[in-house]
TIMAR-721016 format. One line per field, with one value per residue (C-alpha): residue number from 1; x, y, z. Coordinates in nm, 2 decimals. Layout:
BEGIN
pos c(NUM / ...)
xx c(X / ...)
yy c(Y / ...)
zz c(Z / ...)
END
This chain:
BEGIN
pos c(1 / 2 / 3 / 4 / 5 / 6 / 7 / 8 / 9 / 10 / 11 / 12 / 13 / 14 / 15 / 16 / 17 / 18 / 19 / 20 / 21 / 22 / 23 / 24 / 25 / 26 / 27 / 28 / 29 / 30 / 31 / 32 / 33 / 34 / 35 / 36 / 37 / 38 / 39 / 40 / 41 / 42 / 43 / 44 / 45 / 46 / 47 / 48 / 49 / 50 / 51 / 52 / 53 / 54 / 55 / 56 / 57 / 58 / 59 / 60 / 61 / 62 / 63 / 64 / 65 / 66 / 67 / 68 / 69 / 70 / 71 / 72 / 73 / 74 / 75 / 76 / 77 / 78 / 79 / 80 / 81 / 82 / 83 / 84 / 85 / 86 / 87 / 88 / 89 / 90 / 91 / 92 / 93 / 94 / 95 / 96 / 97 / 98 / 99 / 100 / 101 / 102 / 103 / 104 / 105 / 106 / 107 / 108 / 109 / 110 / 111 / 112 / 113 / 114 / 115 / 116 / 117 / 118 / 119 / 120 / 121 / 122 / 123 / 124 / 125 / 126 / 127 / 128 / 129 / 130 / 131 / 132 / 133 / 134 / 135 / 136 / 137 / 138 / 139 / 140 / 141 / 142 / 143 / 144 / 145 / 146 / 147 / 148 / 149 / 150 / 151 / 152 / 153 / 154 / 155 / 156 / 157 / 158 / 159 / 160 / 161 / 162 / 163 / 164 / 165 / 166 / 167 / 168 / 169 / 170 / 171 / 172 / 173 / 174 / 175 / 176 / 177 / 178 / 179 / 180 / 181 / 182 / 183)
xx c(-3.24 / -3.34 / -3.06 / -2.82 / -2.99 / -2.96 / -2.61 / -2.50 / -2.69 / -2.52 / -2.20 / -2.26 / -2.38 / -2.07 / -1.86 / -2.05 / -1.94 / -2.23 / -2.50 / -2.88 / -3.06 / -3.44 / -3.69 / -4.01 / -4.31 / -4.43 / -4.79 / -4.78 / -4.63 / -4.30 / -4.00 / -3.82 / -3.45 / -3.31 / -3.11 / -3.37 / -3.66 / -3.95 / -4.29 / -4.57 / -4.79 / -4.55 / -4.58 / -4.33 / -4.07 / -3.74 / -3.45 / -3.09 / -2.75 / -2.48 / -2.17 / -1.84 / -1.61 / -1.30 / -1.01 / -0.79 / -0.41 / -0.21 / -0.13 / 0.16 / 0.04 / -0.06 / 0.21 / 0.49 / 0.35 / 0.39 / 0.74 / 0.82 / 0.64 / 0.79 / 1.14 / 1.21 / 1.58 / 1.84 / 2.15 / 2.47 / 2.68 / 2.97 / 3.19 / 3.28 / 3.25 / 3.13 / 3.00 / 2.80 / 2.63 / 2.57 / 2.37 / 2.17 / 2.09 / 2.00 / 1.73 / 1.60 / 1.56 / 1.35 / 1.17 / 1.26 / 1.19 / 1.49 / 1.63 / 2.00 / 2.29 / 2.63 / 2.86 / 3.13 / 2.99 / 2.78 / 3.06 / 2.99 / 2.63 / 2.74 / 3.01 / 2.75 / 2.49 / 2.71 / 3.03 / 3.29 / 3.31 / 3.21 / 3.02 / 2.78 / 2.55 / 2.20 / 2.01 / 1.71 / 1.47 / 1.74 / 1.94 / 2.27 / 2.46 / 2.77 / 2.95 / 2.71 / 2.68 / 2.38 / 2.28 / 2.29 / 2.08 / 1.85 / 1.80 / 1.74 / 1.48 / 1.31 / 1.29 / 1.14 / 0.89 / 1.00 / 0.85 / 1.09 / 1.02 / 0.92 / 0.54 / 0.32 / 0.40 / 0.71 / 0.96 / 1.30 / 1.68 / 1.96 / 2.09 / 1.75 / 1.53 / 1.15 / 0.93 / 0.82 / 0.49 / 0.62 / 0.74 / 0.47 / 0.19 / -0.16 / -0.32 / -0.60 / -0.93 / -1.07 / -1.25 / -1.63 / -1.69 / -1.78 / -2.18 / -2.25 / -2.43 / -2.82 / -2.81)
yy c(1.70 / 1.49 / 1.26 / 1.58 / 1.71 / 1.36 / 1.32 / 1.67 / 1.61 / 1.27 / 1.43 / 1.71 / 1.47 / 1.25 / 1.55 / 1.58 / 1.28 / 1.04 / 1.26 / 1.20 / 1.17 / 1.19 / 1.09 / 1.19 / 1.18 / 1.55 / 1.65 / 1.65 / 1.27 / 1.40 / 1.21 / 1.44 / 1.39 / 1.58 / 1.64 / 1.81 / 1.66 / 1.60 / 1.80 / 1.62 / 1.60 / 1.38 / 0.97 / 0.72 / 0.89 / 0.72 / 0.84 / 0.70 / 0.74 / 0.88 / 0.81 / 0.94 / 0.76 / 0.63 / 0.52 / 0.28 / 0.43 / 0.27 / -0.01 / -0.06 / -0.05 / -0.42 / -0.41 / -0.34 / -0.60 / -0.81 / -0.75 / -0.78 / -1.14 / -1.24 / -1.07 / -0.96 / -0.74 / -0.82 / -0.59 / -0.77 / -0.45 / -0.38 / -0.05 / -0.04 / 0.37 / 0.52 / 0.18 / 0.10 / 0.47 / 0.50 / 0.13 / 0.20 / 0.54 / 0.44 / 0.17 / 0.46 / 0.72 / 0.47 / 0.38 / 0.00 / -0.17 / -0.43 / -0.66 / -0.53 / -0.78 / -0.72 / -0.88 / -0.88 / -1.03 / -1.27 / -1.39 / -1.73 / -1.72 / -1.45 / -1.72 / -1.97 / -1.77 / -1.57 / -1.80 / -1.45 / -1.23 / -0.90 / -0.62 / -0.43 / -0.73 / -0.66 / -1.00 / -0.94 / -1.25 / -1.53 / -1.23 / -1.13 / -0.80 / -0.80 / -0.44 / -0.10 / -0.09 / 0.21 / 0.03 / -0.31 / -0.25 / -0.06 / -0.37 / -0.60 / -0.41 / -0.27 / -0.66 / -0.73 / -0.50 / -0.26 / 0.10 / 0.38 / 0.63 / 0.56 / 0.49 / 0.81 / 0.79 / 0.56 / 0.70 / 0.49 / 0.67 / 0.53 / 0.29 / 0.21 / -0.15 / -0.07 / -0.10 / -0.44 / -0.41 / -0.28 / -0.57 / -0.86 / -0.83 / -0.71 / -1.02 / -1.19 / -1.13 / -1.34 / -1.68 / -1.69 / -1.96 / -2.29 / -2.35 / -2.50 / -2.82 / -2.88 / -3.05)
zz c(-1.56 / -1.28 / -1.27 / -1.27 / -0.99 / -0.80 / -0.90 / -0.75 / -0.48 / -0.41 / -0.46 / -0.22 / 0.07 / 0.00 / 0.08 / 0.46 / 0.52 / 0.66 / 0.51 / 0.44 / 0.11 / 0.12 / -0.18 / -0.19 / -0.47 / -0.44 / -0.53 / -0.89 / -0.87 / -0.97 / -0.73 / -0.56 / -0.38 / -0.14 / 0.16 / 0.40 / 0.53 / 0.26 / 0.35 / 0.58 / 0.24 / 0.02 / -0.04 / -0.08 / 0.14 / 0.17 / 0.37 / 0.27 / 0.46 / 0.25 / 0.37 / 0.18 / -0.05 / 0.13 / -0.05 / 0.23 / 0.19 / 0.52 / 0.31 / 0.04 / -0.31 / -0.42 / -0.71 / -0.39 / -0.17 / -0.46 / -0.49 / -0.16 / -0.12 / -0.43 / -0.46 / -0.13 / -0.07 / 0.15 / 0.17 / 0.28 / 0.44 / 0.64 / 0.68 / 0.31 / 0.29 / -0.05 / -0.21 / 0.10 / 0.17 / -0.19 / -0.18 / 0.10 / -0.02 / -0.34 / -0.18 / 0.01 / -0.27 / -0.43 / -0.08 / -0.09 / 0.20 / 0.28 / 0.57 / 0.62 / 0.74 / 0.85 / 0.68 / 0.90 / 1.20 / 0.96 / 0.77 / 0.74 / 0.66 / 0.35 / 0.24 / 0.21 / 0.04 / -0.23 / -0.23 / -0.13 / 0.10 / -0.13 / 0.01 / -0.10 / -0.21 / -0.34 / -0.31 / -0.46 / -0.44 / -0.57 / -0.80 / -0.62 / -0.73 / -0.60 / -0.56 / -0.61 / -0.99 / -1.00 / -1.34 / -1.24 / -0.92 / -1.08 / -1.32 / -1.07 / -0.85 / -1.18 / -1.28 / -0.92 / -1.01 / -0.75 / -0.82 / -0.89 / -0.66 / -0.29 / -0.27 / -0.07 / 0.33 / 0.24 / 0.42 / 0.41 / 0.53 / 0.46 / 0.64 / 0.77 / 0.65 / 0.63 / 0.96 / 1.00 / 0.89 / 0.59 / 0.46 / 0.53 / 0.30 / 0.49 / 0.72 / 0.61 / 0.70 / 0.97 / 0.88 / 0.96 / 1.28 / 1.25 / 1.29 / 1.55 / 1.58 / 1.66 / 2.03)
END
């Protein structure tokens, strides 16, 4: 009975945010917790900061980040019509973050890299897709490990690559200074 009363009581400070959680032994030696301010005649009183549970959601889930370290997408473009509005809407109906190039005035570079001068192309990690084959790109990015639907506070139009932030995985935490030295 005791440990449901502490776990409701846990759970109700939780929701206040940073709340605090008192235990006392009563009179009768029996332990009492609480969220109030124990009586001037109990022992062993112990006051505990609750603070609520916070679950971090301004970063890309770790399976995207993955994907975009590992696999990230490049669209080669130029104004192809249909094919090229239906390949950068279908990377933004799934919320794919990508790096966009023109192929036109980047001609030589997408000569090098694919061998022709065909547009749309889906380079995803070292896979190219040339021409918007709905199948075929869905493939790829599914093999990438790309999700299927755009992530929560994704937001990608077509036409549009991913903010920058987006697509570099989160920085690392700082490194702890050096000790210094006894003189």
């Amino acid at each position: 009975m005791k440990a449901v009363v502490f776990c409701a009581l846990a759970l109700f400070s939780m929701q206040l945010g940073a709340a605090q959680l008192y235990r006392w032994v009563d009179e009768q030696g029996r332990i009492e917790w609480r969220d109030t301010p124990p009586p001037p005649n109990a022992r062993k009183v112990e006051q505990r900061n609750m603070s609520g549970n916070t679950i971090e959601t301004s970063t890309l889930p770790y399976s995207l980040q993955q994907a975009i370290k590992n696999f990230p997408v490049t669209l080669w473009t130029f104004d192809c019509g249909d094919p090229c509005t239906k390949a950068r809407a279908h990377l933004a109906r799934r919320g794919i973050p990508y790096s966009q190039h023109d192929a036109q005035k980047e001609r030589d570079a997408l000569k090098k890299l694919s061998g022709s001068l065909e547009a749309p192309l889906l380079v995803v990690g070292s896979k190219q897709v040339r021409g918007y084959l709905e199948g075929e790109w869905d493939a790829a990015l599914d093999a990438a490990g790309y999700p299927r639907s755009p992530p929560p506070g994704i937001k990608i139009s077509a036409g549009k690559s991913a903010p920058e932030a987006a697509r570099k995985p989160p920085a690392e935490a700082p490194k702890a200074p050096e000790p210094v030295a006894p003189r």
